[in-house]
N, C-alpha and C positions, 0 to 999 in steps of 0.2 A: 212346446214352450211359447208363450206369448210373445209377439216381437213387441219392442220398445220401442217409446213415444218419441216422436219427433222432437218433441221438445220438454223438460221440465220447469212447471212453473213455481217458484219457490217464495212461500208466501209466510213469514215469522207472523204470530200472532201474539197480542198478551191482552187480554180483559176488551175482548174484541166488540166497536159498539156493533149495538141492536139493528142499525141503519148501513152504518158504511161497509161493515163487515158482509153485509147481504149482498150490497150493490159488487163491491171488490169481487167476490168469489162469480155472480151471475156474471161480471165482464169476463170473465174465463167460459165460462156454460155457453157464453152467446157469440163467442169467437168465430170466424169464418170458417180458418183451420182447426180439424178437432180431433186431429192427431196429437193430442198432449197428455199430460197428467199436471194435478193441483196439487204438489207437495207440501203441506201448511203443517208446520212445526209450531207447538203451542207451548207457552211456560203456565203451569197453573195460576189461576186467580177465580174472584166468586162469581164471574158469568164465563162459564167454560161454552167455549165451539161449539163443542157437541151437541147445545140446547139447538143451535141454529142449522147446524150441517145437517141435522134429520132433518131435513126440509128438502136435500139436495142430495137422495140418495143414488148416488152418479161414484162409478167401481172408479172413475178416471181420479177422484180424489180420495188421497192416500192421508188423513192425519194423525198426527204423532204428538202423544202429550208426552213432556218430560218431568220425570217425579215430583221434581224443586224446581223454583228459580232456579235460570239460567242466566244468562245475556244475550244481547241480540247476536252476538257475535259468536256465540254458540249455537244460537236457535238455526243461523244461516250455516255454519257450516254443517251440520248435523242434516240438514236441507241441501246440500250438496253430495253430502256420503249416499242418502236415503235415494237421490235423486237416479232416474234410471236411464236419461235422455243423453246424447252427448252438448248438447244444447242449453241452457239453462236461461229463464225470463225469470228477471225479480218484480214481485208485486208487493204492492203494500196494503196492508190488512184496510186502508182507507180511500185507497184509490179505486182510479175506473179504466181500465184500459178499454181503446176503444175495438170495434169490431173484429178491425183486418190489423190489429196490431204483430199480433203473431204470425199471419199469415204474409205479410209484409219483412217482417226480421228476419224470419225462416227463411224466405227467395233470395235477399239478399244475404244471409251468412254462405246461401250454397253458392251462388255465383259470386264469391270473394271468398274463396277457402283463406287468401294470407291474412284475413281482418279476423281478430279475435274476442272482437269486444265493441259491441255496436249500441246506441243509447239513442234516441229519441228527442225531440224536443216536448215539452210540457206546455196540457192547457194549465193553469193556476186556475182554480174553482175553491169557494167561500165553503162554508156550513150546508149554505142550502141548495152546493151544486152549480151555483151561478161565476159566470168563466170573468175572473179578477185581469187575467193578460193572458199574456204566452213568456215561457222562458226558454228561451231559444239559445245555441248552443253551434260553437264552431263545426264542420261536419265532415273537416277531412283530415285527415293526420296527423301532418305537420301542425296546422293550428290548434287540435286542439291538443297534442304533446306540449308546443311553446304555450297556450292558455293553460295550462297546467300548473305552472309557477303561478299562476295570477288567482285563478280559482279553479274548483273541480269543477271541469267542464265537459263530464258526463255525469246523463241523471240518472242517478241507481235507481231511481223507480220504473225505469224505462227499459233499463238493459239486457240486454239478450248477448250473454259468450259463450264461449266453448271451454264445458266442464273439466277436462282435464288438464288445459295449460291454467286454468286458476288455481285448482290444486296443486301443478305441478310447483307454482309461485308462493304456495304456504297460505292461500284459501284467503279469507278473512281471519284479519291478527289483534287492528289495532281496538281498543275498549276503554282506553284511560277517560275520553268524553265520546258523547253522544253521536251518532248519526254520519260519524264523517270513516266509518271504518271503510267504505266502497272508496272514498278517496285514497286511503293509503294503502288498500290495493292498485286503483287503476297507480299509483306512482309508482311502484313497486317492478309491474308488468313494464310500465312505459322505458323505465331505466333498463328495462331488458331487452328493448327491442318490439313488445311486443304494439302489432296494427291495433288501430282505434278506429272506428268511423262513428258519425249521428246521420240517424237519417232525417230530412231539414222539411218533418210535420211533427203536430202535434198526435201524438198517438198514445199519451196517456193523459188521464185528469188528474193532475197533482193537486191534493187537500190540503188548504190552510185552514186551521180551525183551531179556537181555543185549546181543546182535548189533545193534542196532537202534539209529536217531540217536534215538530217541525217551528213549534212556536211558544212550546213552555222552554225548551231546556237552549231558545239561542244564546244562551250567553257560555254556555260550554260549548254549542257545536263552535263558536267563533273559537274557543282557545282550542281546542281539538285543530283547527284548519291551520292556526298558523303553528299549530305545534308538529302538525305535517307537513307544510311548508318548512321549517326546520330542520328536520329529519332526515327528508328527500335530496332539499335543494340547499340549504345553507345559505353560500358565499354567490352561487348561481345563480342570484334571482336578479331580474334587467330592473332600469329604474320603476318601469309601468308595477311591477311584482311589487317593489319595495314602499310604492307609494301605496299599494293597495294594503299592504301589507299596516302601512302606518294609520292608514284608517280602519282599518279592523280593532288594533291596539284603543283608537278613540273611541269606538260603537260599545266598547266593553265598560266604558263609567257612563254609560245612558238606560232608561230604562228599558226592560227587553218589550216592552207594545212601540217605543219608539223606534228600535232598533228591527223590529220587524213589521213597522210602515213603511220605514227606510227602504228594509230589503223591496217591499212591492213595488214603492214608486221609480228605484232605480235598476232593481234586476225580473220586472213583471212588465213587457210592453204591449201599446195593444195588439 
């Protein structure tokens, strides 16, 4: 029987571009550590994977079309069931992780068995690849549980946990808006106790670009965030929360290219 991979990397794809999709899967191919597997869970649409992955005929990547639309929040758990590592790296069909990204998470999830959920800080890169800032992220517990109420301050595109206490916590739930479903897990795990850490480099390239939910759909991921802030925290939130909170409510009657200038100039530094 084949032993399993050190880590699973779980990658949702839907109408994946011709460019970013390439770049995304080869940053897994050209990883230091290459004890992994590419779990890429696909929803159909009219430029399917598959034209691209024959390019990348490597047994370590496993993909799985499903019949119909799905949601991302299916795509990911179904990416989680499939997954065979007790370890789990989320990627996004447009990013880049770099090198020793894996090989860096993996050393430290082993030496911190109590840390169950560890996130990265973020380059911020344009269309053409070119590095917009850093979004950088509290990196040890306590802070970033209390930055929690404030914002999600780990980045799903970054993260690397252990498969089974995510599951045990009911996986990925939330779907009513966009992109903020790894929030309302990490709240979930955190009200239970469970360890957080970021490790405090940039070790993924996070894509902002037209195409991208990262910048069509912010005017849902904002009601998404405070409708998880609701949820979680209620009556809980200190005043730094409550003012953030009131400026979110204001970002929501401005244009979303305004509202995601905003986001670069105040949460992208260099």
């Amino acid at each position: 029987m084949k032993p399993k991979p050190i880590v699973s990397v779980v990658m949702p794809v839907l109408n994946p571009h011709p460019v970013y999709f390439r770049q995304a899967v080869e940053s897994i191919l050209n990883q230091t550590l290459q004890d992994w597997e590419l779990v890429i869970v696909e929803d159909p649409s009219p430029h399917p994977a598959a034209e691209i992955l024959k390019d990348y005929p490597d047994p370590r990547i496993r993909h799985f079309v499903n019949p119909q639309r799905t949601s991302l929040v299916k795509q990911l758990n179904r990416g989680l069931h499939e997954a065979k590592a007790d370890l789990i790296a989320r990627q996004d069909a447009d990013d880049i992780s770099e090198p020793e990204r894996l090989e860096k998470q993996v050393k430290f999830m082993e030496s911190h068995p109590e840390v169950a959920v560890l996130g990265t800080w973020l380059r911020v890169i344009d269309e053409e690849g070119r590095t917009l800032g850093f979004r950088r992220y509290p990196c040890d517990h306590d802070n970033i549980v209390r930055t929690m109420k404030v914002y999600n301050s780990v980045g799903h595109p970054s993260v690397m946990f252990r498969r089974e206490v995510a599951l045990k916590h009911g996986g990925y739930q939330y779907d009513k808006f966009p992109a903020v479903e790894d929030y309302d897990l990490w709240c979930r795990m955190a009200k239970n106790g469970i360890k957080f850490a970021n490790l405090p480099e940039p070790l993924v390239r996070y894509r902002v670009h037209r195409g991208g939910m990262k910048s069509s759909k912010l005017k849902g991921i904002l009601k998404g965030t405070m409708e998880i802030k609701r949820i979680h925290f209620g009556e809980e939130l200190d005043i730094r929360a409550k003012l953030r909170l009131m400026g979110e409510r204001l970002l929501l009657l401005l244009p979303p290219k305004f509202v995601l200038w905003l986001f670069l100039k105040t949460s992208v530094k260099p």
